[in-house]
DOVEXLUM-852498 format. One record per residue: x, y, z of N, C-alpha, C in turn; residue in three letters. Coordinates in steps of 0.1 Angstrom, whole numbers, padded with zeros to 4 digits. Layout:
# DOVEXLUM-852498
[[X, Y, Z], [X, Y, Z], [X, Y, Z], 'Ala']
...
//
This chain:
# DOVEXLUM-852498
[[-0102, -0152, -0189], [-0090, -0144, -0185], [-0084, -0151, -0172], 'Unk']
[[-0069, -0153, -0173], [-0064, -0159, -0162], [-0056, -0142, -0150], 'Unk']
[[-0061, -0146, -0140], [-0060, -0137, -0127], [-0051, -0144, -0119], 'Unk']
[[-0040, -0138, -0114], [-0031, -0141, -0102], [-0040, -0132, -0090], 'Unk']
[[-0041, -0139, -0075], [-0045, -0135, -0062], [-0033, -0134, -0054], 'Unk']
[[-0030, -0124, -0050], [-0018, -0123, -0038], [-0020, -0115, -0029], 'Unk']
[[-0018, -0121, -0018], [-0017, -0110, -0003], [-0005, -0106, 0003], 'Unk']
[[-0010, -0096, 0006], [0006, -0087, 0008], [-0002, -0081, 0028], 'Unk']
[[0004, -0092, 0035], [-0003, -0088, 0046], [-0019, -0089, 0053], 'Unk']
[[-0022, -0097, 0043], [-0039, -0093, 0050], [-0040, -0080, 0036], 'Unk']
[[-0037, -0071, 0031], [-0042, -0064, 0019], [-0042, -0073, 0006], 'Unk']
[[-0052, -0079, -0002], [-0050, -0086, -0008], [-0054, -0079, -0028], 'Unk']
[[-0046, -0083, -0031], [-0050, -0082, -0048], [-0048, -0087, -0057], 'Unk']
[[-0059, -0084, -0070], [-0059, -0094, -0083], [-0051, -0089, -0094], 'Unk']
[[-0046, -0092, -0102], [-0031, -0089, -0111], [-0032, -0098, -0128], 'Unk']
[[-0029, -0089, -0131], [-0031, -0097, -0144], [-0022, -0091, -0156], 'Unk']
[[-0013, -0093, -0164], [-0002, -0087, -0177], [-0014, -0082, -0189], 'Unk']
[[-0016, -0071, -0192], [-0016, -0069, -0205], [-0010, -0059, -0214], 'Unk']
[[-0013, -0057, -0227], [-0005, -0050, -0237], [-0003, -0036, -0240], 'Unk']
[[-0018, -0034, -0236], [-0018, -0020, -0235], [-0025, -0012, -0228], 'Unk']
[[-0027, -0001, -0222], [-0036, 0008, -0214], [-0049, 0010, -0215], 'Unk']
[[-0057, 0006, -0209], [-0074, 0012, -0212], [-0077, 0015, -0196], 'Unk']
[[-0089, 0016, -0194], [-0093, 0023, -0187], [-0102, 0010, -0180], 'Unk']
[[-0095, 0003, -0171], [-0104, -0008, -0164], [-0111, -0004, -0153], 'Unk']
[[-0116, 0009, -0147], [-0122, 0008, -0136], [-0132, 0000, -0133], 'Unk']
[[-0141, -0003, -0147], [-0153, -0010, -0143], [-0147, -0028, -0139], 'Unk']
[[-0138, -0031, -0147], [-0132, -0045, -0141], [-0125, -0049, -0131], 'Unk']
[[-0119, -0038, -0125], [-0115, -0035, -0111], [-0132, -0035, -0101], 'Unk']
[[-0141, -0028, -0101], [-0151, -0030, -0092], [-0155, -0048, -0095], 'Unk']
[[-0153, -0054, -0107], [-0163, -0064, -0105], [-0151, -0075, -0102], 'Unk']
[[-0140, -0075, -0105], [-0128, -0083, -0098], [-0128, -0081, -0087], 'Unk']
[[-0127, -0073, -0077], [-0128, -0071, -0067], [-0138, -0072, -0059], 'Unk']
[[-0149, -0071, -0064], [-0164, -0075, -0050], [-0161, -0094, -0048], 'Unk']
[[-0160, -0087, -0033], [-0159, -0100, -0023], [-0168, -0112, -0027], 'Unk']
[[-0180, -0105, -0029], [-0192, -0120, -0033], [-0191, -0124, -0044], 'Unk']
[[-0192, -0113, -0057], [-0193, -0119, -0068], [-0182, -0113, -0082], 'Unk']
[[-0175, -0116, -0074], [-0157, -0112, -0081], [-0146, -0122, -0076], 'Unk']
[[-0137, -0119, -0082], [-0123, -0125, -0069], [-0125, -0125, -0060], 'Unk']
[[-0125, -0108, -0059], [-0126, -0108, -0043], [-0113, -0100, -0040], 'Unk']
[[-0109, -0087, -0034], [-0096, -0080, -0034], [-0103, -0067, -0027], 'Unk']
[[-0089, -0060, -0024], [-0086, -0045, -0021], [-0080, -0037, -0035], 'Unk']
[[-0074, -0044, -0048], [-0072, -0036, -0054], [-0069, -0051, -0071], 'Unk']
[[-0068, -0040, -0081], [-0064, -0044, -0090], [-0051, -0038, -0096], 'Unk']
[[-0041, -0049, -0101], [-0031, -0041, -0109], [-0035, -0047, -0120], 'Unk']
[[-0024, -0039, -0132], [-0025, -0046, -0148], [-0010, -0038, -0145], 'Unk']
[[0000, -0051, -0151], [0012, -0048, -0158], [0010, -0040, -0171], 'Unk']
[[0016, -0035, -0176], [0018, -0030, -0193], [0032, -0026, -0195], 'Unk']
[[0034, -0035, -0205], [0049, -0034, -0213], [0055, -0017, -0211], 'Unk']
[[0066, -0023, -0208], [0075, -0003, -0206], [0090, -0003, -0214], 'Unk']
[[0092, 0006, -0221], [0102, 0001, -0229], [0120, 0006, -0221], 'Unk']
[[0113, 0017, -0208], [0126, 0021, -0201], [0124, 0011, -0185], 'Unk']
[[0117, 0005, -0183], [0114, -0001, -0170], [0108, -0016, -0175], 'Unk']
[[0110, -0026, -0162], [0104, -0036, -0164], [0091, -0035, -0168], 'Unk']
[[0082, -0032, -0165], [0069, -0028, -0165], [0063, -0013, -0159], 'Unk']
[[0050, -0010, -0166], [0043, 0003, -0159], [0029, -0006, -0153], 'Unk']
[[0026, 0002, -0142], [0013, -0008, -0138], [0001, 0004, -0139], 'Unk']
[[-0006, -0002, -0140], [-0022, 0002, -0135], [-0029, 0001, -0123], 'Unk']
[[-0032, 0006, -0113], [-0038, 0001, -0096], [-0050, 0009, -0099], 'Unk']
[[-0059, -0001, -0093], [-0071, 0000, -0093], [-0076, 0002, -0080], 'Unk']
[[-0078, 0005, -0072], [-0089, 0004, -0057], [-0099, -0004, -0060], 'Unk']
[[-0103, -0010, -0050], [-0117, -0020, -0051], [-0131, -0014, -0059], 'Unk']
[[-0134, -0001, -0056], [-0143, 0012, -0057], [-0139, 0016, -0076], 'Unk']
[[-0134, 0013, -0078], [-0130, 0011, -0092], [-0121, 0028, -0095], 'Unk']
[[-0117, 0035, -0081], [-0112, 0045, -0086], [-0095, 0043, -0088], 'Unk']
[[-0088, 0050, -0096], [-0077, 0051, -0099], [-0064, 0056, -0087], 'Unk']
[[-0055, 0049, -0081], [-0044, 0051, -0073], [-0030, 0051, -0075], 'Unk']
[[-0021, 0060, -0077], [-0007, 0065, -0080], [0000, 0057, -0072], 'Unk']
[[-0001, 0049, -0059], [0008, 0041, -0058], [0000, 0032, -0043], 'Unk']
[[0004, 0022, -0042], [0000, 0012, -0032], [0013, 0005, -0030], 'Unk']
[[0020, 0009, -0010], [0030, 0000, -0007], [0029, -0014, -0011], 'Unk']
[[0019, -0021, -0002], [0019, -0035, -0004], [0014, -0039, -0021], 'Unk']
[[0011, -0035, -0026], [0010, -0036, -0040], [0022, -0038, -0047], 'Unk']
[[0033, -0030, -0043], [0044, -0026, -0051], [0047, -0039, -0047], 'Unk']
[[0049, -0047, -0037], [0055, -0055, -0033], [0055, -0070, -0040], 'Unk']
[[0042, -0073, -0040], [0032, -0084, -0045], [0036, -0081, -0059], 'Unk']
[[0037, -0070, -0066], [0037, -0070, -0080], [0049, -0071, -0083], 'Unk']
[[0061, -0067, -0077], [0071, -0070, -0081], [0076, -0085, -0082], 'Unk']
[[0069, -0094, -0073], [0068, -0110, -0071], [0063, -0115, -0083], 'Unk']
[[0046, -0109, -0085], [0046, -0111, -0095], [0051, -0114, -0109], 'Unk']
[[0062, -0105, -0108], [0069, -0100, -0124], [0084, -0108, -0118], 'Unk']
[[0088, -0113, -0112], [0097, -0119, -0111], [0096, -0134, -0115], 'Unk']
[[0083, -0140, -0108], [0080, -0153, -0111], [0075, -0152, -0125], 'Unk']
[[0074, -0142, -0131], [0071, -0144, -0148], [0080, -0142, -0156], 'Unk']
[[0090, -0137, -0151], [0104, -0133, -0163], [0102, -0120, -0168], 'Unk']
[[0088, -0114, -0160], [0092, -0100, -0164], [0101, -0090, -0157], 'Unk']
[[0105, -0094, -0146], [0119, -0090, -0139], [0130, -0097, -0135], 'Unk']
[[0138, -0094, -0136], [0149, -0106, -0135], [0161, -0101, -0124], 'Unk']
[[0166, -0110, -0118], [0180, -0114, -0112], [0178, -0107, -0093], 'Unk']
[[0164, -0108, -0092], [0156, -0107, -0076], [0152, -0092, -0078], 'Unk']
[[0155, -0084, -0092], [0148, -0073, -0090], [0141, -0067, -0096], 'Unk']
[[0131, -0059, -0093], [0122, -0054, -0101], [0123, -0035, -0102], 'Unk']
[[0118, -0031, -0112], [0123, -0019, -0116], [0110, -0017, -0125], 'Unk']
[[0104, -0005, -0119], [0085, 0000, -0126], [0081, 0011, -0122], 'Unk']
[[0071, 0010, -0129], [0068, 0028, -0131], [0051, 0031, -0127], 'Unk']
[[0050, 0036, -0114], [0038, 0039, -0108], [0037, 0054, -0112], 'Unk']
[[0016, 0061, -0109], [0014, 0069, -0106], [0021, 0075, -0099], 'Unk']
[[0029, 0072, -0092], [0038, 0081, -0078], [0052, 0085, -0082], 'Unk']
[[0059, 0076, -0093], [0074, 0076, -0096], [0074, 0062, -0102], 'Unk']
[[0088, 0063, -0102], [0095, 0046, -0102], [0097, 0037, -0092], 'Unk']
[[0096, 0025, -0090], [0094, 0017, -0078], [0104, 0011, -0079], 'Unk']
[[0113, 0004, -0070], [0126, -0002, -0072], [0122, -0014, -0062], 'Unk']
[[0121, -0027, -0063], [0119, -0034, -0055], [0134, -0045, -0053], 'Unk']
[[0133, -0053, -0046], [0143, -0069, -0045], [0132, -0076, -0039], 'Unk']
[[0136, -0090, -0044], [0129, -0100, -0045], [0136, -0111, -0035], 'Unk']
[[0135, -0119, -0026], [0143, -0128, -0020], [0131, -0136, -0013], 'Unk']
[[0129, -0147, -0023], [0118, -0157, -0020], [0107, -0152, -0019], 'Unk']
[[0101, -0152, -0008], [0085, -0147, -0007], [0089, -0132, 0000], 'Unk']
[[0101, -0130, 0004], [0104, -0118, 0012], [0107, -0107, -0001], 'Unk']
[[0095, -0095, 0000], [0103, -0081, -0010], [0103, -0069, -0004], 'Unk']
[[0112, -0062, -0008], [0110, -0049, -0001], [0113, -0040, -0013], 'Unk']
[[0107, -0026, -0012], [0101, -0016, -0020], [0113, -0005, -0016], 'Unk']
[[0116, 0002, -0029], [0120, 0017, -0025], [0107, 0026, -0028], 'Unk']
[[0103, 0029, -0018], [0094, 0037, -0016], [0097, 0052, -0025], 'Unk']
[[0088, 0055, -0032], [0088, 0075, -0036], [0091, 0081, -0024], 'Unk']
[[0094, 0095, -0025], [0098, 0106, -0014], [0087, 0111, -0008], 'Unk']
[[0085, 0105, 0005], [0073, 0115, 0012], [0073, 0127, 0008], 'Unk']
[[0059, 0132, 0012], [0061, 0148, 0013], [0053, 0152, 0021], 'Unk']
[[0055, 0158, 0033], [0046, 0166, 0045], [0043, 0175, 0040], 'Unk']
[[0026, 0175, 0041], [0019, 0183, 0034], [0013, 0196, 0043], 'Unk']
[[0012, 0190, 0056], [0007, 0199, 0067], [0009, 0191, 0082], 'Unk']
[[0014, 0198, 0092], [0015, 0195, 0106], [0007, 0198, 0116], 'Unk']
[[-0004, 0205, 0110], [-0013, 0215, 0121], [-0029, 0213, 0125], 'Unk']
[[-0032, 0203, 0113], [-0044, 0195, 0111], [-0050, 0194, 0130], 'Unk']
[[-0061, 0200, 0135], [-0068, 0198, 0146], [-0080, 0193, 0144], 'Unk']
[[-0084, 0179, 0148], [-0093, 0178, 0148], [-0097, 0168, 0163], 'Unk']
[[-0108, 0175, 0166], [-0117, 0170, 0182], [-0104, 0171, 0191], 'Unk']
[[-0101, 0182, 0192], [-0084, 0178, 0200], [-0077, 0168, 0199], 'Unk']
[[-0075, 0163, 0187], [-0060, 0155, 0183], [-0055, 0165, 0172], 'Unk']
[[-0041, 0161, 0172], [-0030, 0167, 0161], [-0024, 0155, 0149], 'Unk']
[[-0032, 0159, 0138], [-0030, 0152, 0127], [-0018, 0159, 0114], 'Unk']
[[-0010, 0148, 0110], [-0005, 0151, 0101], [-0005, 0142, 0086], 'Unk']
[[-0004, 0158, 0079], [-0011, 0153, 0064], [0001, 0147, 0051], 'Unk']
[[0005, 0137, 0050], [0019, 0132, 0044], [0009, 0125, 0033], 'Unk']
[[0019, 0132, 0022], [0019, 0120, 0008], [0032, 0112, 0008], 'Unk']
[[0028, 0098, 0013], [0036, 0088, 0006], [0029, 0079, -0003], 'Unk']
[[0031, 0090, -0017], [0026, 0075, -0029], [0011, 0081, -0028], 'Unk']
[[0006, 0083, -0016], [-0011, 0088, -0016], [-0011, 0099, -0004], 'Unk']
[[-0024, 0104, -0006], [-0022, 0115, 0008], [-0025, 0100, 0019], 'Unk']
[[-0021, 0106, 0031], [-0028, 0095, 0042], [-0026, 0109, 0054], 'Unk']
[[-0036, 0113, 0062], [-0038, 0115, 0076], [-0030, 0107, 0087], 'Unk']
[[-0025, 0110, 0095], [-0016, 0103, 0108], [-0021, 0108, 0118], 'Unk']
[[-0026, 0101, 0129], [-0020, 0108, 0144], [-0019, 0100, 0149], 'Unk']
[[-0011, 0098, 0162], [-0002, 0095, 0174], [-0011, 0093, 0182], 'Unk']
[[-0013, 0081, 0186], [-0022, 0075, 0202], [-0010, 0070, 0209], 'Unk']
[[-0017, 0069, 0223], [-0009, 0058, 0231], [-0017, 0049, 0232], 'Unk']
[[-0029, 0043, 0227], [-0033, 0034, 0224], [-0045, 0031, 0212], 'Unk']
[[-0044, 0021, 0204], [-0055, 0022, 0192], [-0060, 0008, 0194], 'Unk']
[[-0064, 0006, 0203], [-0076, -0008, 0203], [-0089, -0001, 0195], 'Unk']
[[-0091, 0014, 0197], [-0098, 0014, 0192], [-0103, 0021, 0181], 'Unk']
[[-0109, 0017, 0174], [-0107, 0033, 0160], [-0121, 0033, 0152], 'Unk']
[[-0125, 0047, 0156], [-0139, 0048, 0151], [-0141, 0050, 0136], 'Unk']
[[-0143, 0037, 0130], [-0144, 0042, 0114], [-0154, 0053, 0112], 'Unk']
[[-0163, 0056, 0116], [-0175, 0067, 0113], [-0168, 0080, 0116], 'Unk']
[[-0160, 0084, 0123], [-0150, 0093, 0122], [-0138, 0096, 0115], 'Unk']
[[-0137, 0080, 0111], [-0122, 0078, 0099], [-0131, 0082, 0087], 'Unk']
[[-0139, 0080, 0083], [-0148, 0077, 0073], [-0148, 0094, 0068], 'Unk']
[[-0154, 0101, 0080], [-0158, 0115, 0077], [-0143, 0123, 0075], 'Unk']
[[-0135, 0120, 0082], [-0122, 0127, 0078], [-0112, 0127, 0066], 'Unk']
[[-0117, 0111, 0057], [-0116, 0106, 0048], [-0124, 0115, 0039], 'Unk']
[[-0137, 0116, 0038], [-0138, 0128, 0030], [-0139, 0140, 0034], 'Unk']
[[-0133, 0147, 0045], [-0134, 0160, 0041], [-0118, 0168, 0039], 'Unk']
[[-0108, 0156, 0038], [-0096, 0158, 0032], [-0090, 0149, 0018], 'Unk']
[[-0102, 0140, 0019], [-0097, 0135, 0004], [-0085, 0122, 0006], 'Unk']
[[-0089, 0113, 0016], [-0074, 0111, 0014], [-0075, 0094, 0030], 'Unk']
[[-0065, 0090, 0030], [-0066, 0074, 0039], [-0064, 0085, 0055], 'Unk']
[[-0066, 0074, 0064], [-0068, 0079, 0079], [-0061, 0064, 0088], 'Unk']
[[-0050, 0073, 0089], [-0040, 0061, 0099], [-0039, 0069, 0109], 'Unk']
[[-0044, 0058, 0122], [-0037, 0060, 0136], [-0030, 0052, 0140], 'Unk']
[[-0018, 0053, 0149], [-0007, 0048, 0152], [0000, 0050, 0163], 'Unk']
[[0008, 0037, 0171], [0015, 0044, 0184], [0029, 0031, 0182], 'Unk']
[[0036, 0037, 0191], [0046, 0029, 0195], [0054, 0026, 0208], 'Unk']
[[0061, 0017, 0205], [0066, 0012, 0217], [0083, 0004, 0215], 'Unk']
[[0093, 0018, 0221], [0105, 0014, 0214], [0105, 0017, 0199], 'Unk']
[[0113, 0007, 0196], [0111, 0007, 0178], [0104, -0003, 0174], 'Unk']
[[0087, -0001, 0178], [0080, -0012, 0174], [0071, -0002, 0174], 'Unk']
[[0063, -0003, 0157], [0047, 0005, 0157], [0040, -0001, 0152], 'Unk']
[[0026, 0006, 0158], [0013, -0005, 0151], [0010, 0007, 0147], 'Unk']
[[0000, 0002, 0134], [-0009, 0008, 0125], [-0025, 0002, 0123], 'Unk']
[[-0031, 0013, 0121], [-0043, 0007, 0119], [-0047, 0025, 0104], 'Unk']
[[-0051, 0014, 0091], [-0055, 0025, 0085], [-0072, 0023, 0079], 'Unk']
[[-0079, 0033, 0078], [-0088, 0033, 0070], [-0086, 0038, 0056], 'Unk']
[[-0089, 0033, 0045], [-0083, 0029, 0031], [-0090, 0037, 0020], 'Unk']
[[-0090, 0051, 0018], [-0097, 0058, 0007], [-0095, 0045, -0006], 'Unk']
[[-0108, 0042, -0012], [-0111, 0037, -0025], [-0117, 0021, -0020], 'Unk']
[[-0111, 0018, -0006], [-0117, 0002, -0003], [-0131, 0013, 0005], 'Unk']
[[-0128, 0021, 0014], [-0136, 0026, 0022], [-0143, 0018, 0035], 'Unk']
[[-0129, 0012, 0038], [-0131, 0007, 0052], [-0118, 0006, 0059], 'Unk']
[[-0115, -0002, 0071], [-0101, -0005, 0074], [-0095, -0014, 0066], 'Unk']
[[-0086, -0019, 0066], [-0078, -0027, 0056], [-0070, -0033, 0068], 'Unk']
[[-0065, -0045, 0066], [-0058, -0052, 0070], [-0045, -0047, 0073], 'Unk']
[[-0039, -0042, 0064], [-0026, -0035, 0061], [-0024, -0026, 0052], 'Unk']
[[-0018, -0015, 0049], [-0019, -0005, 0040], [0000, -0002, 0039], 'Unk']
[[0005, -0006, 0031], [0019, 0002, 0024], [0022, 0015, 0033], 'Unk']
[[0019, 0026, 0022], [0020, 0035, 0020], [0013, 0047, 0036], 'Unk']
[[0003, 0037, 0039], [0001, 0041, 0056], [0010, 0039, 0065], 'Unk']
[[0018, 0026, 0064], [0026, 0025, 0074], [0041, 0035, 0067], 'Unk']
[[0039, 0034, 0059], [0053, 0043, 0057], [0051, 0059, 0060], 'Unk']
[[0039, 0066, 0062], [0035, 0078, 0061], [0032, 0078, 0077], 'Unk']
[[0034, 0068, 0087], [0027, 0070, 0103], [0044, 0068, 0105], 'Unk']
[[0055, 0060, 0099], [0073, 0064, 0105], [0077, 0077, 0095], 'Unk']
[[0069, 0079, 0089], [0074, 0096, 0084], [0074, 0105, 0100], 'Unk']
[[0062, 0103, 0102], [0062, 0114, 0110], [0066, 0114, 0127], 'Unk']
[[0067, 0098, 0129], [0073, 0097, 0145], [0086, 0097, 0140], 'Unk']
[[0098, 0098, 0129], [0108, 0098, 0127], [0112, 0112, 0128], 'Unk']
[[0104, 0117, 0121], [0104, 0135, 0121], [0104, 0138, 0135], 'Unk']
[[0093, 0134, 0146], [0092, 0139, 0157], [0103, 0133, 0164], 'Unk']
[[0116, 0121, 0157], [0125, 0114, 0169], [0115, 0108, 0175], 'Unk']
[[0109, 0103, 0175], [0103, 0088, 0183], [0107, 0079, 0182], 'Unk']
[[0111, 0075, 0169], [0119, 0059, 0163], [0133, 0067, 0158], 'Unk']
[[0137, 0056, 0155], [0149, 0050, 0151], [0148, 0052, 0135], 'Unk']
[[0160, 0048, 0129], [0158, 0049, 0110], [0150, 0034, 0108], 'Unk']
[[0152, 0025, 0119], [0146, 0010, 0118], [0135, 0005, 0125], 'Unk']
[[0123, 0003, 0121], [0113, 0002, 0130], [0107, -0011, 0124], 'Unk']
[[0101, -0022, 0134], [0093, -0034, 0136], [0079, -0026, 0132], 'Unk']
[[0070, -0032, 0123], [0058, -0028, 0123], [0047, -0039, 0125], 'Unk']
[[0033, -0038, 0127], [0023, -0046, 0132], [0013, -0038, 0125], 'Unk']
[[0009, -0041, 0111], [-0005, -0038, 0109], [-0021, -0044, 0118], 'Unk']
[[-0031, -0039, 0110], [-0043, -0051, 0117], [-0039, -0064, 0118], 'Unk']
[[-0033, -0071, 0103], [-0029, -0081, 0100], [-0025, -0089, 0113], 'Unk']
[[-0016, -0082, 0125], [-0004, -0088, 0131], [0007, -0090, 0124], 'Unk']
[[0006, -0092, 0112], [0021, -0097, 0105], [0034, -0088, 0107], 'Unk']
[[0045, -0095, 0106], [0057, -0081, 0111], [0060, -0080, 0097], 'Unk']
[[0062, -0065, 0098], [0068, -0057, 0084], [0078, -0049, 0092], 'Unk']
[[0087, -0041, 0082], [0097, -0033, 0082], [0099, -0023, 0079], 'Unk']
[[0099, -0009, 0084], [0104, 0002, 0075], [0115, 0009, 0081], 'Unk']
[[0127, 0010, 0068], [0138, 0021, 0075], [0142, 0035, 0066], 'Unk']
[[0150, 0040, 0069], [0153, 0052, 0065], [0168, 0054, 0062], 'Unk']
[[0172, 0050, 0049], [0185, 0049, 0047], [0193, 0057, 0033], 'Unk']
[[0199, 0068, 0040], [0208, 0075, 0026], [0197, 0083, 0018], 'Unk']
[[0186, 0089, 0027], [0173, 0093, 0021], [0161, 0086, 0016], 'Unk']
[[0162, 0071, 0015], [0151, 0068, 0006], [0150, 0056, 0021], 'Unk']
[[0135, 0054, 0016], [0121, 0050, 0029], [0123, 0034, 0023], 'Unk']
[[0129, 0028, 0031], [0120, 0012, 0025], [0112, 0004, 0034], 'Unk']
[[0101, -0004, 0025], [0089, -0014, 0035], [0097, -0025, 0031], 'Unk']
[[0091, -0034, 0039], [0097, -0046, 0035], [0090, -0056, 0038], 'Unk']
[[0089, -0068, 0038], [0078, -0081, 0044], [0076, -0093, 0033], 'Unk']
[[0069, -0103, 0037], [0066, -0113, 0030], [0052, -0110, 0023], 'Unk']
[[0050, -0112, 0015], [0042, -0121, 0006], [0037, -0132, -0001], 'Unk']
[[0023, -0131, -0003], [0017, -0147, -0008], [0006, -0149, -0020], 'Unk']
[[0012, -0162, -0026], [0007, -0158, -0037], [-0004, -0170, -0035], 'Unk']
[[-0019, -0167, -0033], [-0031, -0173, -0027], [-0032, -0183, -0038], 'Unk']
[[-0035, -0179, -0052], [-0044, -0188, -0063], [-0042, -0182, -0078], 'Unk']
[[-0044, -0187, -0088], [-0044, -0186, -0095], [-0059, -0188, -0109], 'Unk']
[[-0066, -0177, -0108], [-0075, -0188, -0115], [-0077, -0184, -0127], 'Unk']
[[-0089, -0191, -0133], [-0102, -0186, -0149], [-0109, -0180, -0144], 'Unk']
[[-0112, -0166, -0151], [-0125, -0161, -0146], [-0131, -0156, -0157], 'Unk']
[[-0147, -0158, -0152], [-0155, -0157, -0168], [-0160, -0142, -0167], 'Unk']
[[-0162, -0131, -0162], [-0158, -0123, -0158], [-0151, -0108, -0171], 'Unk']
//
């Protein structure tokens, strides 16, 4: 089986077109273990769509099933462009979350993100105030004035006892950092989509930023997200690592 490898920030994933739907979780865990797989944060599978370029399948490393991944959408839209499955820099597909509308301009894509939805603003935990937003996935937020540091053994626990990713975040002007821990990889991630779009949901709501904000995952890489005419877009480069055979 031939596998495309692409990183979307430091989040990286394996990709591959097939014909029809099954149920790959178990080839998602074994594509994805670092030692004796590819090696990734997630799996897609294209599948033919007869009103959209494609419908995808996303896998998490953990082999469980995910409705949408920012940097994913991104990477796969690249994907399907450099194949002729989308054409003319754009791509148009159909996630667990909605429909994904991407543009393509070289290695640079940006995503129309699904409609957040603030799920709860009141979340207390150890004296911080967390808020609970689905963008694409649930993700946890709170607001530091500084995240050098971030206790995964705390992200971890709060990760299960709401089901769901754990982003902290701060900023500076219209510039935010992100750092998330990743329900389904079950650690931090380099960069997370749908985190960074779910940490300017809620400093936008509170007026902290602007409709335009510089972002900085773990990665350091600069991403984008703004807020225009109602719909949320990420935006950034991507890379397409390798291409290989796997016996697998």
């Amino acid at each position: 089986m031939t596998v495309t490898k692409y990183s979307a920030n430091g989040n990286d994933f394996v990709m591959f077109i097939a014909q029809e739907k099954a149920d790959r979780s178990a080839l998602a865990k074994t594509l994805c273990h670092r030692q004796n797989g590819v090696g990734a944060d997630g799996l897609v599978v294209l599948i033919p769509h007869k009103e959209y370029d494609f419908e995808w399948e996303f896998y998490n490393a953990d082999g469980s099933y995910a409705a949408m991944c920012g940097n994913a959408s991104r990477a796969v839209a690249h994907f399907a462009h450099e194949k002729g499955i989308a054409k003319d820099g754009k791509a148009e597909f159909l996630t667990g979350a909605g429909v994904i509308r991407a543009t393509i301009n070289g290695l640079y894509v940006v995503s129309d993100m699904t409609e957040p939805r603030i799920i709860r603003t009141d979340i207390e935990e150890e004296g911080e105030n967390w808020w609970l937003i689905d963008s694409g996935v649930p993700h946890l937020v709170a607001v530091r004035d500084n995240i050098d540091h971030f206790d995964l053994a705390k992200a971890r626990a709060l990760r299960e006892k709401y089901n769901c990713n754990v982003n902290i975040c701060k900023f500076e002007g219209d510039t935010m950092y992100v750092r998330t821990y990743e329900r389904g990889v079950e650690d931090e991630t380099l960069a997370c989509g749908t985190g960074i779009v779910a940490c300017f949901v809620r400093n936008h709501k509170e007026k902290k930023v602007s409709d335009q904000v510089k972002v900085f995952p773990k990665s350091g890489d600069e991403l984008y997200v703004n807020y225009e005419d109602g719909i949320y877009r990420f935006g950034g480069k991507v890379t397409k690592t390798f291409i290989a055979e796997t016996l697998i």
